[in-house]
C-alpha positions in Angstrom: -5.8 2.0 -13.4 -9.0 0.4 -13.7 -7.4 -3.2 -12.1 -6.4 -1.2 -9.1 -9.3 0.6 -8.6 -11.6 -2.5 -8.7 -8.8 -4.0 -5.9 -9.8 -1.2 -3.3 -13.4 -1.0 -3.9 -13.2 -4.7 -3.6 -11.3 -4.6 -0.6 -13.5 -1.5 1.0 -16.5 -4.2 1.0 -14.1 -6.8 2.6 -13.3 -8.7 -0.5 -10.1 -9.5 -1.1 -9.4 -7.3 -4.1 -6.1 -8.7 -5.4 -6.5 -12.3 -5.2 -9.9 -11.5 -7.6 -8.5 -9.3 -9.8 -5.3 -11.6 -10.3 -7.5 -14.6 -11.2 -7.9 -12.3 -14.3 -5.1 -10.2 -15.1 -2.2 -11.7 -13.8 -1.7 -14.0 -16.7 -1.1 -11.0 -18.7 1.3 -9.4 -16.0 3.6 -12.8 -15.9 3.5 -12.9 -19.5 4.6 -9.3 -19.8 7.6 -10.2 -17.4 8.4 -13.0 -19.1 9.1 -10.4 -21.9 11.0 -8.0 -19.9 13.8 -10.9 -19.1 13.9 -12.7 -22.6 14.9 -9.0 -24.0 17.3 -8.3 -20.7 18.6 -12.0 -22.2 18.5 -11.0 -25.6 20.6 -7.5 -24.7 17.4 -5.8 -26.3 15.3 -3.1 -24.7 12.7 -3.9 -22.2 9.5 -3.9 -23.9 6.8 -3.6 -21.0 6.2 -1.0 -18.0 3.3 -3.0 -16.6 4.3 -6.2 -15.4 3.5 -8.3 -12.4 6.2 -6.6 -10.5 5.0 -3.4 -11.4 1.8 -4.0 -8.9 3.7 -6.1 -6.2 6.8 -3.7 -5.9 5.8 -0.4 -7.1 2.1 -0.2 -6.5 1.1 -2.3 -3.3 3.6 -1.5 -1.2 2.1 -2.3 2.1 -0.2 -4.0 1.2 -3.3 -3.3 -1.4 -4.2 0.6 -0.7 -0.5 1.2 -0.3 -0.7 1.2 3.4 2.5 1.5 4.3 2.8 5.1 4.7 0.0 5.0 6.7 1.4 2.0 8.9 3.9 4.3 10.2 1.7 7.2 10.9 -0.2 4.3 12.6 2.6 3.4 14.7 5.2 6.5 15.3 2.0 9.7 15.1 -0.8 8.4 16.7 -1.8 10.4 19.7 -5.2 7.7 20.6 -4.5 5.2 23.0 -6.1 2.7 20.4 -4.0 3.2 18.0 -0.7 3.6 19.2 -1.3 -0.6 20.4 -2.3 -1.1 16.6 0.6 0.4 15.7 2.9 -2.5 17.0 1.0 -5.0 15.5 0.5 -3.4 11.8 4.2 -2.0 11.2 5.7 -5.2 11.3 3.9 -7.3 8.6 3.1 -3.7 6.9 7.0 -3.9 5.9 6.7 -7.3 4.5 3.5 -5.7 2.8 0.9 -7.7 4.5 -1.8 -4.9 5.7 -4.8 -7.0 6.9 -4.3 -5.9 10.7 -5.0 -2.3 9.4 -7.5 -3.2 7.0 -9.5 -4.9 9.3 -8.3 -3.6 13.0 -8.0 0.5 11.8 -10.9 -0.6 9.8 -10.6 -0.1 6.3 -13.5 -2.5 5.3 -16.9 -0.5 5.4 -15.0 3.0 6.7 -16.2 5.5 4.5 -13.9 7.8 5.9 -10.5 6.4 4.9 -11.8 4.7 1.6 -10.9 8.0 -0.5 -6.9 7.5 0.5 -6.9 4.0 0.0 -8.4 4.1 -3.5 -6.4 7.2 -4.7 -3.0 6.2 -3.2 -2.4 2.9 -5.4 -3.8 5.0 -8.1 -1.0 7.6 -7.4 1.5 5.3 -7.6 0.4 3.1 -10.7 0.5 7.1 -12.2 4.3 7.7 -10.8 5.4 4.8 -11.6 4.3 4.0 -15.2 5.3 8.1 -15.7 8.8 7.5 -14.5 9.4 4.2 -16.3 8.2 5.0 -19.9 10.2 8.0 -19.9 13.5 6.8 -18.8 13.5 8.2 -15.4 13.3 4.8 -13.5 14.4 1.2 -14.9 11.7 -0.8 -16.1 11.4 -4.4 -14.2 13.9 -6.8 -15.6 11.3 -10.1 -15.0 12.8 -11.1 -12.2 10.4 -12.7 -10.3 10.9 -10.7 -7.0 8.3 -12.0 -3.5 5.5 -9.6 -3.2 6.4 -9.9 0.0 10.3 -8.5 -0.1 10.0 -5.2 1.8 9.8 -1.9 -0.5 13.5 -0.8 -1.2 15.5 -3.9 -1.4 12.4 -5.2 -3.6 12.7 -1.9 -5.6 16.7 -2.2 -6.3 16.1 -6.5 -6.9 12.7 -5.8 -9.3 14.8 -3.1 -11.7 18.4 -4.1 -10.6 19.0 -0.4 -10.6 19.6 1.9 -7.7 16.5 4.0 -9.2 13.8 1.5 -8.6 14.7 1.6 -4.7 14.5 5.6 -4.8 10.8 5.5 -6.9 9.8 3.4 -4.1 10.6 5.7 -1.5 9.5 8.3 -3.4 5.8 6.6 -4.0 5.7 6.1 -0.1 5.8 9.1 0.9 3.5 10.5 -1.6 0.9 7.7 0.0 1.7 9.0 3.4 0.9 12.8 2.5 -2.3 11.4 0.6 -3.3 9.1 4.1 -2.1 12.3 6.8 -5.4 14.3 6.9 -7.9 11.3 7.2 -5.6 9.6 9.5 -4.9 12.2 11.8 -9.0 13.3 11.8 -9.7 9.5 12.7 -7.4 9.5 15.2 -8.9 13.6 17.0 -11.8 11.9 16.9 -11.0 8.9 18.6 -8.8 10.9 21.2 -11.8 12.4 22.1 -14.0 9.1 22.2 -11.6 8.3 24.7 -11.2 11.3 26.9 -14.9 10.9 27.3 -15.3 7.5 27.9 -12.6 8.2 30.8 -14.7 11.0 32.2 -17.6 8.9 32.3 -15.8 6.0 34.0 -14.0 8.2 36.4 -17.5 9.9 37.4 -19.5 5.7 37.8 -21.2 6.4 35.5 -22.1 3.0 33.1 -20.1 3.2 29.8 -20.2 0.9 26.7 -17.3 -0.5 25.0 
């Protein structure tokens, strides 16, 4: 919990969180994997919850902030002008969970606005995750080494090699999208209405900044 929340304050300030916090902490994560497969190897029970694909399938699934949820409100609800074109670019690496045109074209960096989603989402999902895992619920990751970038889903079913870790996915993205809904949807009144006047004013000669 405290890894992931230093990520998104990290990124909020236009840092890149993960590549910092993984200088520390991945180490342990990889060696926790490494544990998970010699058991799966051994035919013994999977020692570890938190593993390296733990973050990169379960936690960051579009991206750090688990933006993916909000990728597709992005693209398919937006009602601004703005945002509906920065919904075709985002939704595409968004699925391959590269965010970087949302965290820097929505923005993300320095917006106080949508920082409280995108620090209590990946917390959300860390909470689900771990949760469904150490009780039995969901199959813990097997150590196979599985692309951070494989989209959610297929990387959920590969990471576990159950049918379970695809449905905790889907399951964690929809949570993320109910956490992202209200802020997104108050950016995006607000920036209807930025635009309706802007419009007005253009419409009327009068001089408008960009």
């Amino acid at each position: 919990m405290v890894a992931e929340f230093v990520v998104c304050i990290l990124w909020i300030f236009g840092i890149h969180g993960a590549n910092v916090v993984s200088g520390v902490m991945q180490p342990i994560w990889l060696a926790a994997m490494s544990q998970n497969a010699e058991a799966l190897k051994a035919g013994k029970a999977l020692p570890n919850v938190v593993t390296q694909q733990f973050f990169d399938n379960f936690v960051h699934m579009g991206g750090s902030g688990a933006t993916l949820g909000l990728a597709f409100m992005i693209a398919f609800v937006a009602k601004s002008a703005e945002f509906k074109t920065l919904g075709k670019l985002v939704i595409g690496p968004a699925l391959f969970n590269i965010n970087e045109p949302i965290v820097f074209g929505l923005p993300i960096v320095m917006n106080y606005r949508i920082a409280v989603p995108f620090i209590l989402a990946p917390l959300v999902n860390v909470t689900t995750t771990y949760i469904a895992m150490s009780t039995g619920l969901v199959a813990k990751t097997v150590g196979v080494m599985v692309p951070w970038t494989t989209p959610p889903i297929i990387s959920g079913y590969l990471a576990t090699m159950h049918i379970s870790g695809a449905v905790l996915q889907i399951v964690n993205i929809v949570l993320d999208g109910a956490i992202y809904y209200f802020f997104f949807k108050a950016l995006d009144r607000d920036k209807v209405k930025e635009e309706k006047t802007f419009a007005a004013k253009e419409a009327a000669g009068e001089t408008v900044e960009a």
